[in-house]
Every structure is written in C-alpha cells, then in structure tokens.
N, C-alpha and C positions, 0 to 999 in steps of 0.2 A: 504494500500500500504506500501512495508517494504525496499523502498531505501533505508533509511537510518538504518537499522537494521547491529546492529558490529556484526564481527566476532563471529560466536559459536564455540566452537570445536564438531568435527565430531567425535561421538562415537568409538574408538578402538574396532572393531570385533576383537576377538581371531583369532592366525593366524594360520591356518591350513595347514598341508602338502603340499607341491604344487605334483601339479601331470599331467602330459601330458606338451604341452607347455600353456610358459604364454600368456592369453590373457591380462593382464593388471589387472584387477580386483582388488579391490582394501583392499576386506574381506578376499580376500588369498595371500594378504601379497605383491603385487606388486603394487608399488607404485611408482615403478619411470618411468616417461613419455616415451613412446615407440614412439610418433612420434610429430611432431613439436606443432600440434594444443595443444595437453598435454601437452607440455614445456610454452605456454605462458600460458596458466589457473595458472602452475604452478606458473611461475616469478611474474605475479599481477593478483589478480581477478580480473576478468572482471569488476566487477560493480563498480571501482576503476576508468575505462575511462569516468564517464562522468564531475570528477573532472577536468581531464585536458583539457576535451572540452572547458569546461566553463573557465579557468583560462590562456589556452593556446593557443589552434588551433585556437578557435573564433578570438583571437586578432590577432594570426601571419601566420593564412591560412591554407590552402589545404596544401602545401609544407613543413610547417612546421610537417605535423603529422608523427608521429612513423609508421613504415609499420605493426610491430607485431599489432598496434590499428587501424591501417587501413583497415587493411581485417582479423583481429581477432574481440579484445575485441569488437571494435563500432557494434557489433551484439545484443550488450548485452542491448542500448540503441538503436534499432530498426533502426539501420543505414547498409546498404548493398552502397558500392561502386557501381555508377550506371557505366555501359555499354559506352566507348565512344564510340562517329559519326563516322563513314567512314568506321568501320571493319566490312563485310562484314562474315556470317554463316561460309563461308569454313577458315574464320581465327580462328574461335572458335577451341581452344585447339590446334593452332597451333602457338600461337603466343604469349608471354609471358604476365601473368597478370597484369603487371606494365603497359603494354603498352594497356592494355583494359580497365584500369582506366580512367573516367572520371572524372576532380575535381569539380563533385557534385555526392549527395546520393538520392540511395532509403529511405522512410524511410517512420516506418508500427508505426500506431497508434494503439493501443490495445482496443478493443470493447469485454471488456469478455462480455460472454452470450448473444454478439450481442448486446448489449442496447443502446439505446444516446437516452438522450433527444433533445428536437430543438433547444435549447439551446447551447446543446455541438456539432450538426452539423453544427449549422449554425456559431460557431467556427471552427470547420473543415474547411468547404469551404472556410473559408476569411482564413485563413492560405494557404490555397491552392492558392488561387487568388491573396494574398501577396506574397507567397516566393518559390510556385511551379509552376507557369508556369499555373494554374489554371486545375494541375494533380491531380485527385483522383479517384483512383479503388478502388470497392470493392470487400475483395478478398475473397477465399473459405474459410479461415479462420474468417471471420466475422470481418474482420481487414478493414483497410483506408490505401492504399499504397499511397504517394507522391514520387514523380519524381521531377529532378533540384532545389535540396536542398543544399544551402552553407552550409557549416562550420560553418560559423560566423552568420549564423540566428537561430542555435538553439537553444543559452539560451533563446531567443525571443519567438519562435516556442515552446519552454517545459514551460514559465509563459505562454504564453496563452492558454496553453494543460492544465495545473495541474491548472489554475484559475476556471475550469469549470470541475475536477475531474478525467482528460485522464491525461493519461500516457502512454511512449515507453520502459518503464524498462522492459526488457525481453522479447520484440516482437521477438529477432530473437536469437540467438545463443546454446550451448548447455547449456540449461536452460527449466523449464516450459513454454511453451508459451501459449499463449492466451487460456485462456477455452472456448471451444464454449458451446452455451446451443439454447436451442429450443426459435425462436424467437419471439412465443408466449404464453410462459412460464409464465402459470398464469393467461389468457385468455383463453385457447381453451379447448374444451368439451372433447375433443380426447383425451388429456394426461393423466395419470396416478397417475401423482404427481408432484408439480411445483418444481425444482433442483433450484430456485435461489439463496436460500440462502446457499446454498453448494459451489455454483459459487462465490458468493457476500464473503464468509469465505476463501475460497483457497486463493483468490485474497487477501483480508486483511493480513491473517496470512503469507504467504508462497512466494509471488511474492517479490521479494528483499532480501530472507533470503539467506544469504551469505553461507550456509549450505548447501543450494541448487543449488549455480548459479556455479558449477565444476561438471554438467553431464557427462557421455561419450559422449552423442549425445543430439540434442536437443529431448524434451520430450511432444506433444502433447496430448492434452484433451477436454474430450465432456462426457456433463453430460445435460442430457434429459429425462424428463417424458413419451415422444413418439419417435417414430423413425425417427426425422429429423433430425441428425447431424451427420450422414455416420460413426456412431459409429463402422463399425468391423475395419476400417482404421483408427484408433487411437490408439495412444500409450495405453493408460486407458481410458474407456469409462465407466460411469454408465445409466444404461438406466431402464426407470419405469417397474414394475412390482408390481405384486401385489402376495403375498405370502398369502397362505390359511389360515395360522394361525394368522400371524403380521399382512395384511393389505401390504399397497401401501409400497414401497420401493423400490429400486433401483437394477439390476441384473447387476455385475460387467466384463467386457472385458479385455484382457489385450494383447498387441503382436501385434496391427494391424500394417501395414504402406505400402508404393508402392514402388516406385522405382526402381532399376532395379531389384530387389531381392522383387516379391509382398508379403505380408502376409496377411490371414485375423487374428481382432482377436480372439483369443479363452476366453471362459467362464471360470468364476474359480467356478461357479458352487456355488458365494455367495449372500446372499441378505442381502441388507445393508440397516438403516434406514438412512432417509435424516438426521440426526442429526450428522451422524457417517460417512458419507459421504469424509467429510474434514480429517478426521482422516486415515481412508483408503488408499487414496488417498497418506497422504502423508506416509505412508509405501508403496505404492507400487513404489511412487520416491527414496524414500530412499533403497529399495532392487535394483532397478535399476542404480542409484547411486554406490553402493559399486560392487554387484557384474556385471555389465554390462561390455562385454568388450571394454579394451581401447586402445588393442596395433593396432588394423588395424582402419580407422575411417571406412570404410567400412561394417564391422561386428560390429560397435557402436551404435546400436540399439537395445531397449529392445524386439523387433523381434526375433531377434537371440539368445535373452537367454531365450526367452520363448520357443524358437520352439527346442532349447538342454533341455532344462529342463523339458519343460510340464508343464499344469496348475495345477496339481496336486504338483510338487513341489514345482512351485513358489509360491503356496497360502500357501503352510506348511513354507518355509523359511519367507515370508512376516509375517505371524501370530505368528511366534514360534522368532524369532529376532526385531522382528520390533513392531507388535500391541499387544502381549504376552498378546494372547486369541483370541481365537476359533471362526470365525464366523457362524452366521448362514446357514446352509444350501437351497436353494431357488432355484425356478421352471424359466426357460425361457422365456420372452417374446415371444408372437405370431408373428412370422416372418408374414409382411406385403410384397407386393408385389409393385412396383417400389419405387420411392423417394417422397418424400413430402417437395417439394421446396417455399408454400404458395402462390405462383404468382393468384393475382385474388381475388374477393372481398367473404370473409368470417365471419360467423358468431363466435363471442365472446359471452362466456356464459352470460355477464352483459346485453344480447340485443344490444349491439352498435356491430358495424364492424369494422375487419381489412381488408387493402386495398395490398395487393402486387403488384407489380410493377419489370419487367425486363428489367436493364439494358446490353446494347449488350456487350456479354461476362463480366460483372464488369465494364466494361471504361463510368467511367461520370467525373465530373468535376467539382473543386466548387464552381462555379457557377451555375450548377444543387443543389448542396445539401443545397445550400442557398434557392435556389428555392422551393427547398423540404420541407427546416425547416418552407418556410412563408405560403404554401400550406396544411401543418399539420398544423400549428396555425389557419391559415383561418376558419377553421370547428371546431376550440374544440380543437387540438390534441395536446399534447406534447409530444407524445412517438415513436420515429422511432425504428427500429430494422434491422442488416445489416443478413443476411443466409450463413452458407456452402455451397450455391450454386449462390451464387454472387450475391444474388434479394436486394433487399432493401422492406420493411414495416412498411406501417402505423398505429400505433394501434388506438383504440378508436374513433373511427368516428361514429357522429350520423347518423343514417340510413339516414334521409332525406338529409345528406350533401354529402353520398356518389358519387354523378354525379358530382358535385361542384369539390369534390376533383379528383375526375380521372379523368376530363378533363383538370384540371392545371397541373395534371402531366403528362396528355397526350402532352401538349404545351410543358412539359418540355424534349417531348423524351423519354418516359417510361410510357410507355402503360398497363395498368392494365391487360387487355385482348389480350397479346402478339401473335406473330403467334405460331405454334407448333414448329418454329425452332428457332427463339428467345428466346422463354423459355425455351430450354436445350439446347442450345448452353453455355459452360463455355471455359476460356483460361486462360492460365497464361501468366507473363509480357514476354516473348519472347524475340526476337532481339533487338527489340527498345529500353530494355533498361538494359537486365541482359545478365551480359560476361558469363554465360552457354549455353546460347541458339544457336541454330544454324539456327531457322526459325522466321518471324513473324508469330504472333501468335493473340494477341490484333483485330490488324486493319484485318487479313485475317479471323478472324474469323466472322466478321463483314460485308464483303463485301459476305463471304458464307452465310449468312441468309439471305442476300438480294437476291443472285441469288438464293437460294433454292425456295424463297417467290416467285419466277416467273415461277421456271421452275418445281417447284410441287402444282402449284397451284390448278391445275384439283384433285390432291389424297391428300393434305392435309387434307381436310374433314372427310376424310376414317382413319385419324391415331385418333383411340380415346384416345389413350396416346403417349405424345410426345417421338419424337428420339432422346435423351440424344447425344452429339454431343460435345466431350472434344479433344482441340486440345493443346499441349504443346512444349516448343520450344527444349526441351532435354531431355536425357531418367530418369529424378530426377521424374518428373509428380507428379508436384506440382497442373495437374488441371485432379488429377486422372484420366488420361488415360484408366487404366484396369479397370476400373470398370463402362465403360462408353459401353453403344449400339454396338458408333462409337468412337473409341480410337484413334486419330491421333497422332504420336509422330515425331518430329520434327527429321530430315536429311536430311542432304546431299546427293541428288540422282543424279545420269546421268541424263539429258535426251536426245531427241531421235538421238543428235547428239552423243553426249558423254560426253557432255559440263557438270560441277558440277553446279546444278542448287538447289533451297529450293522444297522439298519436305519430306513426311510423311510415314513411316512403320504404318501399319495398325491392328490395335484390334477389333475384335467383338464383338459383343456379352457378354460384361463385363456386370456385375452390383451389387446389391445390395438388402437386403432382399432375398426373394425367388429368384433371380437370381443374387445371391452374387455367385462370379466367376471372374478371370481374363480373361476372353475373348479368343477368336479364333485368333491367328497369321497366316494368309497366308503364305504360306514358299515362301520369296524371291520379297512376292507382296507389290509395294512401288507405289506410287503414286506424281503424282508432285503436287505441292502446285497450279498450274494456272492450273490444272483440276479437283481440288477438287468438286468445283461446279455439273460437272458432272458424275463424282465417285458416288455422294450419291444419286443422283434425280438416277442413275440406282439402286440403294441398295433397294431406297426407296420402288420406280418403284415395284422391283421385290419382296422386302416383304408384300406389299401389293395385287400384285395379286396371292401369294401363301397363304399366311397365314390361319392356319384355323383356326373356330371362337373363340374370344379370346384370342388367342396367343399373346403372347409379344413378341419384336423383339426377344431380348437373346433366347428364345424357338425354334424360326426359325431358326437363325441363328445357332443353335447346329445341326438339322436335314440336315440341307441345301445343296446341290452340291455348292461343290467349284466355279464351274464357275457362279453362282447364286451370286456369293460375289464379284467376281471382275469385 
C-alpha cells in the first residue's frame, strides 16, 4: 500500500503541435484545467485530504469541511456524500447539491481480488455495527459499501481497517480503483493461471502513488485467469490464456465501461506473462493518464480515447513511450457463454469445496458478515471472497462440513442454493442513499425476487440458466444495466394519471461473453417501478414458451416480436 509514497515528478512528454480542439490532454501540451473537477486535482492532490480529516473535520465536524473536499478530494479516501431523507427521485437534478447533502458518508472498503480473511470480515461487520447503522453491501466491484458514516469516526474506522490490512485509499475518485480478480483465484480447475500476485503487486506498488492519483477519470481493473470479472467492461482487463509457444499468460482488454455512452473493451491483441503483468498495467494508466481527455468530464474516459485511436495505436503509443518494447503477440480467449457468478457448492482442485452464497441484490449487514466470518471458522475456513456480481464465498470447506456450513448461512439469509431470480438479480445503492439516483433500487429489487418467487413458480424449473435481472437508480449503471437479460434503468415516468411517479426505461437482451451486447431498447417503452413484478413473470412467461432448445434469453430476445417484450 503506497499512502504515504511523496510526490514523483510526472515525466515531461515532448510537446507536440496541437491540432483540432483541445481536449485537455496532457502529452500535447494542455495542461491547464478546463473544468472545475481539474482545478481542484490541480490546487491539492487529493490524497493530501485525509491529512485534514484526521487533524480537522474529525475534531470540528460535518460543517467545518471545505466543499472542494466534500464532494471532490474525500473520493480519494473512499468517502461519497450520502443522499439526505425526504428528497424525493423527481428532486434528483432538480435541486441543488448542497441541499442533497447528508452530514454523513458512503464509504467503500477496498477488497482487491475480492479477498478477506474472517478475520478482516469479521472487522468489517463490527465497524458496520459500531459506526454504520449495521450497513454493509456488497458491491459489483468486490468492495464493502457502509452507509451513516461521521466524520469524526474515521480515524477510528481507518486503525481498525489498516490493523487487519484494509484500506479506502482510492476506493473512489479519478484514481485506480479497486482491482477485481477471480474469486477463486488459485482454487479452481477452470482457470488458466492464478493473476494474484499481479493483483497483490499493483496494489503494493501503485495504489497511493501520487503519480497516479491526477487521472482524467476514474480508472477501473480486472485481472483473471477465467472469465468471471465482466472483463470487456473494464477500463484494463487481463484475462488467462494460454499462448502456443509461452504457455498460460494473460490476453490484455483495454476501452471497456457503460454509462450513458456503453463501450465494450477491445483486445490489443497482446499476451503478457503474469510476471509482466504489473508493468503493463501501469503503462497503460500512464498513456491514459497523459493523453486521456480532460476538458469535458464526460469524454474522461479511456473509452473514448481508445475508440478515436484504436487498439492498434494505443498498444504502439503505450509500448513505444511508456514500456519501450515490443510485446508479444497472443491468440484470444474462448469466448464462454453467460456469466460465472460461483453461487453454489463447488469443487476446489485441493479436494475440499467452495461454498457461494446470494445475497439479495449485495444488501447484508454486519451482523450477517460476522455471522459469516464464525460460520467459515466453524468448518476449517478462513478465507471469504466478495464477486463482481454481489455473491459473497466461502473457500476451503471440508466436504463432510459442507451441510454444516450452508445451513448456518442459510439461518443467516443466504442461501447456497438460491432461487433462479435471487441469483441474478444485482442493484446499485439507488435512492436510499446516492443524490444520482432517481428510483429505489436496493429494497425494490428485493421485494421483485420475492414476487417473481410466487408468480413464476410453475416455469422456474424450465429456466436452466438464470434471468440476469440489473436494476439501477440513474443512467451512470453502476449495476450494468446493458449488459444485463433484463436492464432496468431508473426514471421518472407518468403514470396512468399523469402523476410523476419511480419507474424504469427498459434493456434486453444485454450480456456478456457470446452474448456480449448492449441490449434491445423498446422505443418509448417504460415501465413503472409497482409493476415490475409483472413486467417480467410476462417476459418470463413468454421466453419460455417460445424459446427453442437451448437458446438463451439475449438469443430470443434479438428474434422476438416487439409485442412479445412488453
């Protein structure tokens, strides 16, 4: 970990002609802040705030903070301004952000490669149960978000995080954030090659390096031996393969991300050894870095400079400025067909099992993941693992304690053996507690698995792979919307009086792997949030007595009569 790593200086690239307009970029010579968020990077680095957390705010409060560190820097120390009570979705983006401020924070614990021991959860949850209201998600980024967090608890909250080897230094802001990795990375027969120590190196070398923490945008990462970490939707992805000449090694991604502008990412067409991994990696931050653009935040993604440039030149700029040499040339991964989210008891090459488990949408609590940490001990186990896809798992469980253990986490509300809409249902925090959102999203997503559980109970059976079911509270889709079955995205709709009511714009048929795609938008078709329930039992309904054999929903769903869909 490199909090405390001083200032480097940032290599001087040669400055080149400019030409067209500036987008900001920093290797051709434009370097002065085109819009506010680049004027505070500029005046202090960010990772300068959690100096005065600890020296200021904690002691003289909420009111005493700077607004530039209130809804800037504290990003950088895994702090988001939580959402206050009483404002209502149709006030979102209508009402000023001061006054949507709560004086408490979200704030996201960093779980690179997913890992925690029982040890470092069962710290989580008494944090949670001390200073959060007993809030803890787990989110698509293999993260621990807390809700109704002071000010004044977190040098409290960071010795008992960094006592047990967590850390928030760069959970949120435009910085590296959290590396996800395969949450059974090093166990399973299925992988390629274990990325941990690629994971375990980025993190040592590169998280806190001040050289780093002034991206355009923030910079996401996923580095797996197999295809479980929704790698084309990440900023930089390495994913296993195995090259005819070298052996196992890594196939690199670069460009992915959603939001309102989707990309997938594209291949540079290299393969890299896990040794070389770390190094990679940080050229391709550092070409995104200098030349990413910085004048709109909008166009602040290395999306956008991949999809003007192409992966052919980003891999020639990255290797000819940056790693000065040539990588090797390297063949594709075998595109795999839906997601592989772990949920369910599996076998580990050592003979023992891992156990997964879904929680509804990510929302547990910590006093669930206390529950968890003494449910893992109970059998042997000291190794939990959090998923890109909100599950939580248990590693290392001796076969005979397997029933042992999935019955205590059954007690705990996290059912080994989920229904098929509990285990693709994901959401992000929604209304309840982020001033973007316009719908709930958490708890509704929650009360729809329940009615689905009733009212497809007769054709559940019939789905031999589950219906991926992503609902999010605004069009950012932080719980990938487009790349979902069923993409739900959160607005403000009429209903049948006229009245503004929460309701969802609708995506099909998205996915991932062989049905990697942005999904099918009905034109104009919107759906209210208290009829979701039965929106999808007809979806269901009808892709099941159409379907032919084998088919996946995305498959159907591209064939389909429109009126088949609404």
């Amino acid at each position: 970990m490199r909090g405390d790593v001083e200032d480097k200086p940032v290599k001087a690239a040669p400055k080149r002609a400019r030409k067209g307009k500036a987008e900001g970029q920093w290797a051709l010579g434009y370097r002065e802040p085109l819009n506010k968020n680049e004027q505070s990077k500029k005046d202090d680095n960010p990772l300068n705030v959690r100096a005065r957390i600890e020296n200021i705010y904690a002691h003289r409060g909420f009111d005493s903070i700077d607004p530039a560190d209130l809804r800037g820097r504290f990003r950088w120390m895994g702090l988001y301004t939580q959402r206050a009570e009483g404002f209502p979705g149709t006030d979102t983006g209508h009402v000023e952000e001061e006054e949507l401020d709560a004086s408490y924070f979200m704030l996201r614990v960093r779980v690179d490669g997913g890992g925690l021991t029982t040890e470092q959860l069962r710290v989580i949850g008494e944090i949670s149960q001390t200073f959060a209201r007993d809030t803890a998600d787990v989110t698509d980024r293999e993260n621990i978000q807390f809700h109704w967090i002071r000010i004044e608890d977190m040098p409290e909250i960071w010795r008992r995080l960094e006592a047990v080897g967590l850390q928030t230094t760069e959970a949120c802001g435009d910085c590296p954030r959290v590396v996800l990795g395969s949450p059974v990375a090093g166990i399973s027969a299925d992988e390629i090659i274990d990325g941990t120590p690629a994971v375990e190196q980025i993190v040592e070398r590169f998280i806190g390096d001040r050289s780093l923490s002034n991206l355009p945008r923030k910079f996401k990462t996923a580095i797996s031996g197999q295809q479980d970490v929704a790698h084309e939707v990440n900023d930089v992805s390495f994913v296993g393969v195995v090259h005819p000449e070298h052996g196992p090694g890594f196939d690199v991604y670069v460009g992915g991300g959603l939001s309102t502008n989707p990309k997938l990412a594209v291949r540079l067409g290299a393969w890299v050894p896990l040794d070389e991994v770390p190094d990679v990696w940080h050229a391709v931050v550092q070409t995104f870095r200098d030349y990413g653009y910085r004048r709109l935040r909008t166009r602040a993604r290395i999306k956008f400079l991949v999809a003007d440039w192409g992966p052919e030149k980003f891999r020639q700029v990255m290797e000819d400025e940056y790693l000065h040499r040539k990588l090797i040339d390297g063949p594709a991964p075998e595109t795999i067909a839906g997601t592989i989210d772990h949920v369910g008891v599996h076998d580990q090459v050592d003979g023992r099992k891992y156990v997964g488990v879904a929680p509804p949408a990510g929302r547990t609590s910590g006093s669930t993941l206390v529950g968890v940490a003494k449910a893992a001990e109970d059998v042997g186990s000291t190794r939990i693992r959090l998923t890109p896809y909100q599950k939580i798992v248990v590693l290392d469980v001796p076969e005979e304690k397997v029933d042992t253990l999935t019955t205590a986490l059954d007690h705990l509300g996290l059912p080994a053996r989920p229904s098929v809409f509990r285990r693709s249902t994901m959401a992000c925090t929604g209304l309840e507690f982020c001033k973007l959102a316009f719908v709930d999203t958490k708890n509704r997503a929650g009360d729809l698995v329940t009615e689905l559980e009733q009212l497809c109970a007769d054709v559940a059976p019939q789905l031999d792979t589950p219906i991926s079911i992503h609902l999010n509270g605004c069009p950012n889709s932080c719980a990938r919307v487009q790349v979902a079955d069923i993409g739900l995205k959160g607005q403000i709709v009429n209903d049948a009086d006229g009245n503004p009511a929460a309701g969802f714009q609708v995506h099909l048929g998205g996915g991932l792997g062989l049905d990697s795609g942005f999904g099918r938008k009905l034109r104009g078709h919107k759906v209210l949030s208290a009829e979701l329930g039965p929106y999808v039992e007809r979806l269901v309904r009808a892709f099941v007595s159409d379907r032919n054999d084998g088919e996946r929903f995305a498959q159907w769903v591209l064939r389909a009569e429109e009126s088949r869909l609404q």
